[in-house]
N, C-alpha and C positions, 0 to 999 in steps of 0.2 A: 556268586553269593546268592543268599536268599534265604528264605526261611525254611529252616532243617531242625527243627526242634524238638523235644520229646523229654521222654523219659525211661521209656522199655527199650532194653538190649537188643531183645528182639526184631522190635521195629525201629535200629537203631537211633535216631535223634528223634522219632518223632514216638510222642507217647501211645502206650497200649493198653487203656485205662478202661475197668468197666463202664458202660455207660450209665450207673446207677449213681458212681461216684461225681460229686461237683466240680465242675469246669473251673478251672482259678481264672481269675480276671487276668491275669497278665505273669509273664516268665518273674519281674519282681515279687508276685504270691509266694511261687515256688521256692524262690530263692529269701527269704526271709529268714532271716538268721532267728535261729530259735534258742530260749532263754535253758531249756530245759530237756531231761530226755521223756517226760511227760507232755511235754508240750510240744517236742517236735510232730510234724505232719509225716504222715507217710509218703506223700510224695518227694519231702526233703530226705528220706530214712533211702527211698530207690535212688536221687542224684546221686548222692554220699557213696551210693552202692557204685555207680556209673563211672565216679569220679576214680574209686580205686580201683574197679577194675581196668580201667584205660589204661592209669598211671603206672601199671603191672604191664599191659601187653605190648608185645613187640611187632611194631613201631609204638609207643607208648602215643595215649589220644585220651582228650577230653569231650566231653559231650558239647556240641556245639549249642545247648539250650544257654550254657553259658554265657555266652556271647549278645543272648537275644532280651537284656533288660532292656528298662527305658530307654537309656543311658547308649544303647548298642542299637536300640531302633533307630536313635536320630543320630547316630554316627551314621548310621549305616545308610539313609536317607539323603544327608548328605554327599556319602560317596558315590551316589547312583550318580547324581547330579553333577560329578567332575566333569571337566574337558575326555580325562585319561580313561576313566568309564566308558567303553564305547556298546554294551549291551543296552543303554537303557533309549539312548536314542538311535540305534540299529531297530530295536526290536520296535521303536514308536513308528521309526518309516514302514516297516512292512505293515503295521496297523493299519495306518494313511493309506496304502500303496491300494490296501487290499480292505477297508472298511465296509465296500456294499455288500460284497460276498460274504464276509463276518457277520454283517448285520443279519443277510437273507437265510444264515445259517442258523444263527441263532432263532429268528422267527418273533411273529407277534407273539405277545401271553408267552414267552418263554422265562424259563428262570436260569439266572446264572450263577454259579458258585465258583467261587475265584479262592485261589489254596496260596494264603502267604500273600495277603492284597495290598499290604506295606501303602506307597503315597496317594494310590490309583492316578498317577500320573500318565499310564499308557490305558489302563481302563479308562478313563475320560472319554479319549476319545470315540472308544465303540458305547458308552455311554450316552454322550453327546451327540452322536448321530441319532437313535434312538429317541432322544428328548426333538431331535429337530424336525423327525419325520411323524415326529408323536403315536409312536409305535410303542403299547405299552411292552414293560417287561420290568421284571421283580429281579433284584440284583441282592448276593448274600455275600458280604466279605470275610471270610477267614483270616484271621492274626490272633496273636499272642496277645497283645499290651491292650488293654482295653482302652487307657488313656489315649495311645496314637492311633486307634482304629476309629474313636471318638472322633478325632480331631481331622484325622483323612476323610470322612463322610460326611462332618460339617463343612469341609474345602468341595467335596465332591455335590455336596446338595447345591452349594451356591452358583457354584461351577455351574449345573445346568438350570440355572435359574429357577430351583426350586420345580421344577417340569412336573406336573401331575403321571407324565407316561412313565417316568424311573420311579422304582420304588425300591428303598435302599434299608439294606439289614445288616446290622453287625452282629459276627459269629465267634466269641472271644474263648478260643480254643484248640488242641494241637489234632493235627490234620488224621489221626487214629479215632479224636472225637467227631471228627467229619463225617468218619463214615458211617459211625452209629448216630447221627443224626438224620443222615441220608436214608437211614433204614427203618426210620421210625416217626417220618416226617407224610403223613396223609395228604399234606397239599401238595403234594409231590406228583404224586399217582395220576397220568394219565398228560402232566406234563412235558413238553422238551425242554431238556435239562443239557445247560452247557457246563464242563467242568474246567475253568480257565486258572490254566499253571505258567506265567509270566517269568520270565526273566531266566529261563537255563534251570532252575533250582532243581530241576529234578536230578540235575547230573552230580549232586552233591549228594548224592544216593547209591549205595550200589545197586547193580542190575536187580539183582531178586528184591530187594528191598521197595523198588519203585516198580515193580511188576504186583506184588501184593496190594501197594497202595491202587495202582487203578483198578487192578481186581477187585480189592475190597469195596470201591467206588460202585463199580458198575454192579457187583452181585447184588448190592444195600440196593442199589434203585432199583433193578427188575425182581429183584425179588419179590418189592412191592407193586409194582406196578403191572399193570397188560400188557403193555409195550415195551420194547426195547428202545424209544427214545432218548438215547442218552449221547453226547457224543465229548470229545477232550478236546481245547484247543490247548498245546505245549507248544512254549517257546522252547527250543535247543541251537544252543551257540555250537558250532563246527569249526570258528576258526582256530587255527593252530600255531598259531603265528607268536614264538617266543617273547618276541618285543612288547608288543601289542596287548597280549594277556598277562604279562608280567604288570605292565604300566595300569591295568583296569585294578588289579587285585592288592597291586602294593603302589596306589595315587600319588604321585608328586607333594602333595597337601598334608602327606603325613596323615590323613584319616584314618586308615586302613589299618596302621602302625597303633594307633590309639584304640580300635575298634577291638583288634585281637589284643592287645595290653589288656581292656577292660574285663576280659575275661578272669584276667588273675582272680582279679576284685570280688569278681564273683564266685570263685573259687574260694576264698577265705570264707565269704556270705554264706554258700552253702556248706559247708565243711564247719560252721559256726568259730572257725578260729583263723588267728594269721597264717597258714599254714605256707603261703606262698608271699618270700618275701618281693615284691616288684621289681627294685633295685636287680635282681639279681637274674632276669629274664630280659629277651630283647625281642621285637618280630625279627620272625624269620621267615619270608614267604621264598618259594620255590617254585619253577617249573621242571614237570619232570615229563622227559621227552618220550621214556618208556609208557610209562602209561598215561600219558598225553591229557594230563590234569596240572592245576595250580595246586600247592599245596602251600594252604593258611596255619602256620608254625610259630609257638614262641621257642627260642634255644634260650638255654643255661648259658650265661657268659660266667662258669664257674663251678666249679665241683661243691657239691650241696647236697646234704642227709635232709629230706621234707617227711614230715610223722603224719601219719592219717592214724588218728588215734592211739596205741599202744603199738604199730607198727612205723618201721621206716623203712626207706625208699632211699637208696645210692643214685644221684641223678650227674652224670658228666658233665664235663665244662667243652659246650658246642652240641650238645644231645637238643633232639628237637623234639617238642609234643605238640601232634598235632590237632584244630579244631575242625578245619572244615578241608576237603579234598573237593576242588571247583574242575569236575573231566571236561573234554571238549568234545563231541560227537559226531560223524562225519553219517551222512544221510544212512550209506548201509550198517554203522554202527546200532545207530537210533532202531536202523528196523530188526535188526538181531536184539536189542533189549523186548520190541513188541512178540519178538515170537514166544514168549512166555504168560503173553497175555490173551487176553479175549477181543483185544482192537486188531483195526487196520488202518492205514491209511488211507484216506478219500483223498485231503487234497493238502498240499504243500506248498505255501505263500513262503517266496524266498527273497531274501535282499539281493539288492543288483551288483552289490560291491562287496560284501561281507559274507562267510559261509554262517550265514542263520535265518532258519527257517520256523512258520510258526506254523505246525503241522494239524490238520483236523485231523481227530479219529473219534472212529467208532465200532461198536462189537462188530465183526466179523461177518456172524450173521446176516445182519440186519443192519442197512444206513439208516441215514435219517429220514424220515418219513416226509 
């Protein structure tokens, strides 16, 4: 899981917005049930769009922006935190494991932007070293929810006791608006810039999808800058182990079960109407051994006509719609996704017991300086 969010087809779950138009504070913006077709927002006009064209295609799918209200961040915060979660503290030990080389990587005066920075519970800790060795560095978090990004930075400021060396910025926005930030940001220019992707998320992406995104990353920075200082630290989960990834994605605790429900909800929210009645959907999560992903599903427990406005939709009883597809990536998979991009690999911090690794990269070119 992770943050996958958006609005454009294109870029699918994460939005592909001018950057002239205004950043919504949080996916609840988005999703704001509107009284009127004069007052609906254009951004509610593209989900509505999102929602039916999913609910047409084969395998039928919802945008996973759905998923990501308030209501879905602090599920979702929650689930991190299970026993059955095993990504969030796998990926904290290789942190630990590998923190001085993280830190010297990043550099004094460097700046970090973190994509989808949800509790900063494993950022703390390269944080925290930083604050201990009083090595300055300007920290940017990217999230949706402007409330929970508030409230993670208030835990994160105290966290390092207020440190003069971290200096901490909230960026409430979807990760297409990252890039036109990245490309129109002067303090930028001539700094080393870390772009830090936690927890797998990128693998809830197709290949070309998450090749654009650090494309677009990296072209926004050198474009403006002298330098090619830029480099990516991604975490990517490899393990493949049936049991194990079932139990992280569908929790003992019932979370996970609630996290994708909630999406109905929001479903009706944006769609301005009950369109999906809840009763009548259950989770359905999957592992699929062919293409070696979880797949986060609700099924129809029941044969059902659902109307998107003047049209309807025949949905089976056991038919599944899906919001998020969580792949699992084995080292040479990883680097077959980078061959369509401008990175490489420099270096590859791996756990001792689990296949996950949190990979440096940087363009090709050019390391880090």
């Amino acid at each position: 899981m992770g943050l996958d969010s958006g609005l454009s087809e294109s870029r699918n779950h994460y939005g592909q917005r001018e950057h002239e138009r205004p950043v919504k504070s949080s996916a609840d913006e988005i999703l704001q049930e509107q009284t009127s077709d004069e007052t609906r927002s254009s951004d509610n006009d593209e989900i509505q769009q999102l929602i039916s064209q999913g609910l047409r295609s084969s395998p039928r799918s919802l945008p996973s922006l759905l998923l990501w209200d308030s209501v879905g961040l602090n599920l979702y915060e929650k689930i991190t935190e299970s026993p059955d979660y095993y990504l969030t503290r796998v990926e904290a030990d290789v942190i630990r494991n590998n923190v001085d080389a993280i830190v010297q990587s990043i550099g004094a005066n460097g700046v970090i932007l973190e994509l989808g920075s949800g509790s900063l519970s494993k950022t703390s800790i390269i944080l925290g070293e930083f604050a201990k060795r009083e090595i300055p560095v300007t920290y940017f978090a990217l999230d949706l929810c402007a409330s929970s990004l508030a409230k993670s930075l208030e835990g994160l400021r105290s966290y390092l006791g207020h440190s003069p060396y971290v200096t901490c910025h909230p960026l409430c926005m979807t990760y297409q608006d990252g890039v036109s930030w990245v490309a129109n940001q002067q303090f930028l220019r001539g700094k080393r810039v870390t772009v830090l992707w936690l927890g797998s998320s990128l693998a809830n992406e197709p290949v070309n999808e998450f090749q654009d995104l650090v494309n677009g990353i990296t072209t926004a920075y050198t474009s403006s800058s002298s330098t090619s200082n830029i480099q990516f630290l991604i975490g990517v989960d490899g393990n493949k182990d049936a049991s194990t990834v079932s139990r992280a994605y569908d929790t003992s605790d019932g979370l996970s079960r609630q996290f994708a429900l909630n999406g109905i909800n929001n479903v009706n929210r944006a769609l301005g109407a009950d369109v999906f009645d809840a009763d009548k959907w259950t989770f359905n999560g999957t592992w699929d051994p062919q293409e070696e992903a979880f797949h986060t599903n609700i099924k129809s427990v029941e044969d059902q006509v659902v109307f998107i406005g003047d049209q309807s939709l025949q949905i089976s009883k056991g038919e599944n719609i899906r919001f998020i597809l969580s792949r699992k990536l084995s080292s040479s998979q990883f680097e077959k996704w980078l061959t369509g991009t401008a990175l490489q690999t420099m270096t590859v911090w791996k756990h001792s017991k689990f296949n996950y690794g949190l990979y440096q990269l940087a363009p090709a070119s050019k390391s880090m300086l």
